[in-house]
C-alpha positions in Angstrom: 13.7 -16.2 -3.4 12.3 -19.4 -4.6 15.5 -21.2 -3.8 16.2 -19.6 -0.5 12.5 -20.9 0.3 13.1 -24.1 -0.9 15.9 -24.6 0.8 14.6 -23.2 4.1 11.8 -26.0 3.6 14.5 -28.5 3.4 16.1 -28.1 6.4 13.1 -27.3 8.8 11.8 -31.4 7.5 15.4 -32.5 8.0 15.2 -31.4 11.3 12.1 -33.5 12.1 13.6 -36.5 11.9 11.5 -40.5 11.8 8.8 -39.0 9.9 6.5 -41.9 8.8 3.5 -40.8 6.3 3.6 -37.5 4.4 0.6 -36.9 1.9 1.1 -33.4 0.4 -2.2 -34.1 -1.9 -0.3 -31.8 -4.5 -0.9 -33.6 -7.7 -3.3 -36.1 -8.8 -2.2 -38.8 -11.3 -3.9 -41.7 -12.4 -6.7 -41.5 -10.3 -4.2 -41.9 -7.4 -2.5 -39.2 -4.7 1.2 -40.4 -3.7 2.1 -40.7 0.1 5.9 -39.6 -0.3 7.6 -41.5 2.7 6.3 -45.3 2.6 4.0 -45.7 -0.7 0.8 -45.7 1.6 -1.0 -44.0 -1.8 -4.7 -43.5 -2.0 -7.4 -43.9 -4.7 -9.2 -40.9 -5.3 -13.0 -41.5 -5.8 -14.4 -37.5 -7.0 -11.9 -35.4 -5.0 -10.2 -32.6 -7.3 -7.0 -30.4 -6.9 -7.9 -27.1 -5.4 -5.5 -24.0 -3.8 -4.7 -25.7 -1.0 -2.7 -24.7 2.7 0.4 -25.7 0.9 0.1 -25.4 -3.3 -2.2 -28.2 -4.2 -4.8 -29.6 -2.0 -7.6 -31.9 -2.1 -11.7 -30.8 -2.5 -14.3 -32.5 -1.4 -17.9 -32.1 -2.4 -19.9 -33.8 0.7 -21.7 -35.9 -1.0 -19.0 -38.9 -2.3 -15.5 -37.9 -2.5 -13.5 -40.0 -1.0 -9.7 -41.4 -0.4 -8.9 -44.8 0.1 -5.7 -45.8 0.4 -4.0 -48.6 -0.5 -2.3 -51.6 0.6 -3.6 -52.3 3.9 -1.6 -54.7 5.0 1.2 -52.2 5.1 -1.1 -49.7 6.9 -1.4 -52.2 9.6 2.6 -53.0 9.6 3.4 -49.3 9.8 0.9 -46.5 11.2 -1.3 -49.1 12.3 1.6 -50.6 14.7 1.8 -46.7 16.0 1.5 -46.8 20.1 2.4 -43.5 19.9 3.0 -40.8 17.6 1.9 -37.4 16.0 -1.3 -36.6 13.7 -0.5 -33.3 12.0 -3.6 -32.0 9.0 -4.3 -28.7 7.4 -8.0 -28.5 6.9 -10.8 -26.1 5.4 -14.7 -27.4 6.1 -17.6 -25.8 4.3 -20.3 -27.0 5.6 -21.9 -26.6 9.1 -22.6 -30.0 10.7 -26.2 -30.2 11.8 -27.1 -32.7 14.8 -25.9 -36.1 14.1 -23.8 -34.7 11.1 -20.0 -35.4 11.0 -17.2 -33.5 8.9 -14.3 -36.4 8.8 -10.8 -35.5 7.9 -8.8 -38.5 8.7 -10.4 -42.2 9.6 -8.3 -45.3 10.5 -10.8 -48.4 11.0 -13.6 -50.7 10.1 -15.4 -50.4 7.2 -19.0 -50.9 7.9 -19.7 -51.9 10.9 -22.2 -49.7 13.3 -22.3 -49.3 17.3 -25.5 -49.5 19.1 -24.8 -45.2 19.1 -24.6 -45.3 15.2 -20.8 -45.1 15.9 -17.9 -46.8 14.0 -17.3 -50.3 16.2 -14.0 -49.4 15.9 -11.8 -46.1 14.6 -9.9 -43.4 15.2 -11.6 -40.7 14.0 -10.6 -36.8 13.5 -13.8 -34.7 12.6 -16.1 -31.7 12.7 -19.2 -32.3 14.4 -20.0 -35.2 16.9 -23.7 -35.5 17.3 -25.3 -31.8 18.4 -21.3 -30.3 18.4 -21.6 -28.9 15.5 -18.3 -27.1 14.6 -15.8 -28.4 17.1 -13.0 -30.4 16.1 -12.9 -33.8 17.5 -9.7 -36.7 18.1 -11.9 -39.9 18.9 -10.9 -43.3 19.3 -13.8 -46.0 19.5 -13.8 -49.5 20.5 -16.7 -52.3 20.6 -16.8 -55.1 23.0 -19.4 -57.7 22.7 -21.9 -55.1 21.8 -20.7 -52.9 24.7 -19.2 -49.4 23.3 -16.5 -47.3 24.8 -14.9 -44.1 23.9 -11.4 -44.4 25.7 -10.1 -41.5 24.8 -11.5 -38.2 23.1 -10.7 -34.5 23.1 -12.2 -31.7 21.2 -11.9 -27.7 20.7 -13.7 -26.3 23.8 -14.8 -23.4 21.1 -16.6 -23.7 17.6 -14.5 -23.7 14.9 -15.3 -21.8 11.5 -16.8 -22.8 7.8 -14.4 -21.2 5.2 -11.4 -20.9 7.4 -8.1 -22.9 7.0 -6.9 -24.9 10.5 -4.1 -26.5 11.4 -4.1 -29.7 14.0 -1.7 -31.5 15.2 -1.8 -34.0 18.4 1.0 -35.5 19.9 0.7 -38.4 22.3 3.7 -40.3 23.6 4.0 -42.5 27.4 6.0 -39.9 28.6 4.4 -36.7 28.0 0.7 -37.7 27.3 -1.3 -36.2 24.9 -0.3 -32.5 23.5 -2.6 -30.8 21.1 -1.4 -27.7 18.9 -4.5 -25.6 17.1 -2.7 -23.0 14.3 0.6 -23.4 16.2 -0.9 -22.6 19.7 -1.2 -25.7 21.8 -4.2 -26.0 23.8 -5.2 -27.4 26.8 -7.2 -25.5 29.2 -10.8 -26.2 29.6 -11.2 -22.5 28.0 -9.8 -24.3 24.8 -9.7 -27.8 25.3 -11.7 -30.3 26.2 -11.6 -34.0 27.4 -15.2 -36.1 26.5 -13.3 -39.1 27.9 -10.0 -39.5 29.1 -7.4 -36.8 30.2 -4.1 -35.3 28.9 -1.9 -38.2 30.8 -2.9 -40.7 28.2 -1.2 -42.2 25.6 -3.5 -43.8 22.7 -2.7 -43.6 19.2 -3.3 -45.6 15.7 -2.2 -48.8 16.9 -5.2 -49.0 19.6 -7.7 -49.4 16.6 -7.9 -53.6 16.2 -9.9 -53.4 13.6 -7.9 -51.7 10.9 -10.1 -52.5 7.7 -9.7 -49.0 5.8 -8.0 -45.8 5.7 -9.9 -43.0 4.4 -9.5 -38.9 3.7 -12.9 -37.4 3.4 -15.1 -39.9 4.7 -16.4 -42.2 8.0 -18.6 -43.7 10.0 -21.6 -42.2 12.0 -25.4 -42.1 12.5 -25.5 -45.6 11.2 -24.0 -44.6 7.7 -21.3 -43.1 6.1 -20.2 -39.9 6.0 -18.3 -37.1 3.5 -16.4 -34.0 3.9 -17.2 -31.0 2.4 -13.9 -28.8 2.1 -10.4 -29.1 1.2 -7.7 -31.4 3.3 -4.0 -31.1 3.2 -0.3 -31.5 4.1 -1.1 -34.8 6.5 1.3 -36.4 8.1 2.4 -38.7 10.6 5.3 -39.1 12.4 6.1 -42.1 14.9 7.2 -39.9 17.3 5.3 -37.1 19.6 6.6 -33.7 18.4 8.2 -31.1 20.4 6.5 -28.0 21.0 9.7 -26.4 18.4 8.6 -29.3 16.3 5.3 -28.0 15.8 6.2 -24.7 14.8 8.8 -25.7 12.5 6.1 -27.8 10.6 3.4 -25.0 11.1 6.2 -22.5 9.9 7.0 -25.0 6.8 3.6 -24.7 5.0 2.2 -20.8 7.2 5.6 -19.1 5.6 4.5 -19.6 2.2 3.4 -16.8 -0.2 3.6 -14.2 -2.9 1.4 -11.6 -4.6 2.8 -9.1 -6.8 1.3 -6.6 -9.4 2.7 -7.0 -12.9 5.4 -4.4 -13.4 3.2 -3.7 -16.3 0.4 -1.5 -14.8 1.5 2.1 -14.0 2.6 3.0 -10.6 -0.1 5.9 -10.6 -3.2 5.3 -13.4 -6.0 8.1 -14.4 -8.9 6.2 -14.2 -12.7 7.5 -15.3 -14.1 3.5 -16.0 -13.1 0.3 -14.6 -9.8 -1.0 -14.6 -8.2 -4.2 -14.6 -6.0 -4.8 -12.2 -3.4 -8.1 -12.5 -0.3 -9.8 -11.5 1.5 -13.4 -9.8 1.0 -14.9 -6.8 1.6 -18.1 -5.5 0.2 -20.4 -2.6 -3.0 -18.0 -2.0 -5.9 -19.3 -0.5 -8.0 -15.4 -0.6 -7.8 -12.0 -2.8 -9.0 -9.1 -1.2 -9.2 -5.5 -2.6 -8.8 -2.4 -0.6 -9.9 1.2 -1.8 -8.6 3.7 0.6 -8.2 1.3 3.7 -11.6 -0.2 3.4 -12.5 -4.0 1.6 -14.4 -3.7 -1.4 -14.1 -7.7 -2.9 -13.4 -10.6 -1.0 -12.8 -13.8 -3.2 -11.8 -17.2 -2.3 -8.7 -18.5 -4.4 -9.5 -22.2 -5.6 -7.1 -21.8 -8.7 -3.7 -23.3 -8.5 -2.6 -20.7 -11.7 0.0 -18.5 -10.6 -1.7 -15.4 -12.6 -4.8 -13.5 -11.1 -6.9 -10.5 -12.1 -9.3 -8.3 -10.7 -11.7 -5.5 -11.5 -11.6 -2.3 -9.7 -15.1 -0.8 -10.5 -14.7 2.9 -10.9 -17.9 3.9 -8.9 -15.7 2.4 -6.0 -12.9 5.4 -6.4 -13.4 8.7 -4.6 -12.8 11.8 -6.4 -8.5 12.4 -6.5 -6.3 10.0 -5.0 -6.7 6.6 -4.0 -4.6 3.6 -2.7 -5.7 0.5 -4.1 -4.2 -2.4 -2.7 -4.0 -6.2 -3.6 -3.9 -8.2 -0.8 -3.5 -12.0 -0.4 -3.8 -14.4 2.0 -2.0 -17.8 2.8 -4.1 -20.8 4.5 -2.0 -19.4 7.7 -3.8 -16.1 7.0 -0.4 -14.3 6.5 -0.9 -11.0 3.9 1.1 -10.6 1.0 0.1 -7.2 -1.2 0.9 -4.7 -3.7 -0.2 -1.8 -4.3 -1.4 1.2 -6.9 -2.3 4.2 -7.1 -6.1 5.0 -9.2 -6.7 8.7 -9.6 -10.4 9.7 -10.3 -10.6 12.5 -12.2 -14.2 13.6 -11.7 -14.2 16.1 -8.6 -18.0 17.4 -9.4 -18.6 13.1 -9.1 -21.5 13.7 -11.9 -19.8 10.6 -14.1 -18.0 13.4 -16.8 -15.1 15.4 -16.4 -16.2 18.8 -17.8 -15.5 22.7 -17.1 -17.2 22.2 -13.9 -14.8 20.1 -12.5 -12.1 22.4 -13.9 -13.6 25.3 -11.8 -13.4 23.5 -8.7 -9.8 22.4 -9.2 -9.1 26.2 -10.1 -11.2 27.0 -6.4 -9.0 24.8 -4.2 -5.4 26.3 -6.1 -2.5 26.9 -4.0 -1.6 24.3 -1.4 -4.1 22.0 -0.1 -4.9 18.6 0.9 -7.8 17.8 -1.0 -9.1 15.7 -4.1 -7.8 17.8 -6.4 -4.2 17.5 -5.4 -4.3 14.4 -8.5 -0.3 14.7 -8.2 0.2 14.2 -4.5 2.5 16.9 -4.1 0.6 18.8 -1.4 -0.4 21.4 -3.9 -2.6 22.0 -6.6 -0.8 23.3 -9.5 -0.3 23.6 -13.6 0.8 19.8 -13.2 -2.9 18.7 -11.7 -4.5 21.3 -14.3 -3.0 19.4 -16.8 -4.0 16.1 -15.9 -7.7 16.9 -15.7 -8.0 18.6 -18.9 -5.7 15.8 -20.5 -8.7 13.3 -18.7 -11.2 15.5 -20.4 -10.1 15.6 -23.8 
């Protein structure tokens, strides 16, 4: 399966074709992240590795964590000479941007210089929040003019995005086709789910519009007259020099959202007689949340920060019913795909007084014969010598 992935992976990236910048953030080394396509790497100042939309990712605290990369000068000869192009990022924010607060993902511009709006002079800036918008997503690029700021072109989410939820973006702008941008592989671009602060979807403006290209930073910009830091996890951003297709999109949505595993080791019975808690465990690989189901219903909801490939979770008894119950492992990819296992926990105590005793052997002997009830341990439709058996075995 691994290999079959792998090789599935391979050809939906040969198919995209003039890719320019690809940071994958999966490993950290050195202090540094690699960019895998030009050498474009950046110098990580407090981000850590975290579960991220595609194996490792980057987190970022809010409060200094930043990327810088390198080597400007071939920033400005490469994405910085970008007329046109593609911005593609997988995202997480955790914290809700109050008024004047920004959540930046990606910034291409000057360092420190501030607008007479507390802006950047000049960027292109993608970001949560944009003075009271709280959690939309914003594309913006800024430009200064002897002391005169405009905001040529700038689209955001119509609709407030979410704190603890994994996003996908990409924008697309070319002369031909304008500007095209894809939210979790559904483009948008309606005014029910798009919308256009300043220009319109004809435009074409991309990286190489920002003259002043002084840094190129993950995590952190410019606004309300200071900088700025992300609080959440980034990952999987690229640029092409190219505007994607609309099959483009998917296949790099699909490259990263078809990711996943979750298994229970072979090791813990099918079926288990349970009267205390019980440990579940397993493998799993590229999941961002565990959830455990009793019965149909959520009983823990975790978030996944570990990049292990081994998990474990407690099933508290007092969460079983009396007989029978599914319990089921469920987890879920940044793309919010499910991946599960399942067993199957039988309680044992049908009197539910916290012992098995002779009263709950009278009430298995008073629903004998066939039945569909909590003392049917075996599943058979029946209660029999074989469920008899099992409770007094759970009461010795």
């Amino acid at each position: 399966m691994l290999i079959l992935t792998t090789t599935i992976s391979a050809l939906l990236t040969a198919q995209i074709d003039s890719i320019q910048t690809h940071w994958s953030f999966d490993s950290i080394q050195n202090g540094m992240v690699t960019e895998n396509s030009l050498g474009l790497n950046g110098e990580i100042e407090g981000a850590t590795l975290t579960q991220g939309a595609l194996h490792g990712g980057l987190y970022f605290d809010g409060v200094d964590d930043v990327v810088t990369v390198n080597g400007m000068n071939a920033v400005r000869k490469t994405l910085g000479s970008l007329q046109e192009g593609t911005l593609s990022a997988w995202f997480r924010f955790d914290h809700n941007p109050g008024f004047m607060d920004i959540e930046t993902i990606f910034y291409l511009g000057c360092a420190n210089e501030f607008s007479s709006y507390g802006t950047s002079v000049n960027a292109f800036e993608l970001e949560v929040g944009h003075f009271s918008a709280q959690r939309r997503l914003y594309w913006t690029l800024i430009s200064t003019e002897e002391e005169q700021t405009s905001v040529p072109y700038c689209w955001s989410t119509t609709e407030h995005l979410n704190t603890g939820k994994w996003y996908h973006v990409v924008s697309t702008t070319s002369q031909e086709l304008g500007t095209r941008v894809y939210l979790n592989n559904v483009e948008i671009y309606d005014s029910t789910d798009l919308t256009w602060n300043f220009g319109d979807e004809s435009m074409c403006r991309f990286l190489g519009d920002v003259t002043d290209q002084e840094v190129l930073w993950f995590g952190k910009g410019l606004w309300n007259n200071m900088h700025q830091y992300y609080e959440g996890a980034i990952d999987e951003v690229r640029v092409w020099s190219n505007a994607l297709s609309a099959e483009e999109v998917e296949q790099e949505y699909e490259r990263v959202a078809s990711v996943g595993a979750l298994s229970i080791s072979p090791k813990v019975q099918d079926e288990l007689v349970v009267q205390q808690d019980v440990q579940l465990y397993g493998s799993f690989d590229n999941i961002v949340k565990l959830v455990l189901r009793v019965n149909d219903e959520d009983v823990l909801v975790q978030q996944n920060n570990s990049l292990e490939s081994n998990w474990s979770i407690i099933v508290d008894a007092n969460a079983l019913s009396a007989g029978r119950n599914e319990v089921r492992v469920r987890g879920f990819n940044a793309a919010n795909r499910i991946f599960d296992d399942s067993r199957i926990l039988i309680q044992p105590d049908l009197t539910n007084d916290g012992v098995v005793d002779i009263n709950d052997v009278l009430s298995l002997l008073g629903q004998w014969g066939a039945c569909d009830c909590a003392a049917d341990f075996t599943g058979n439709g029946s209660v029999e010598v074989n469920d008899l058996l099992l409770l007094i075995e759970a009461w010795s």
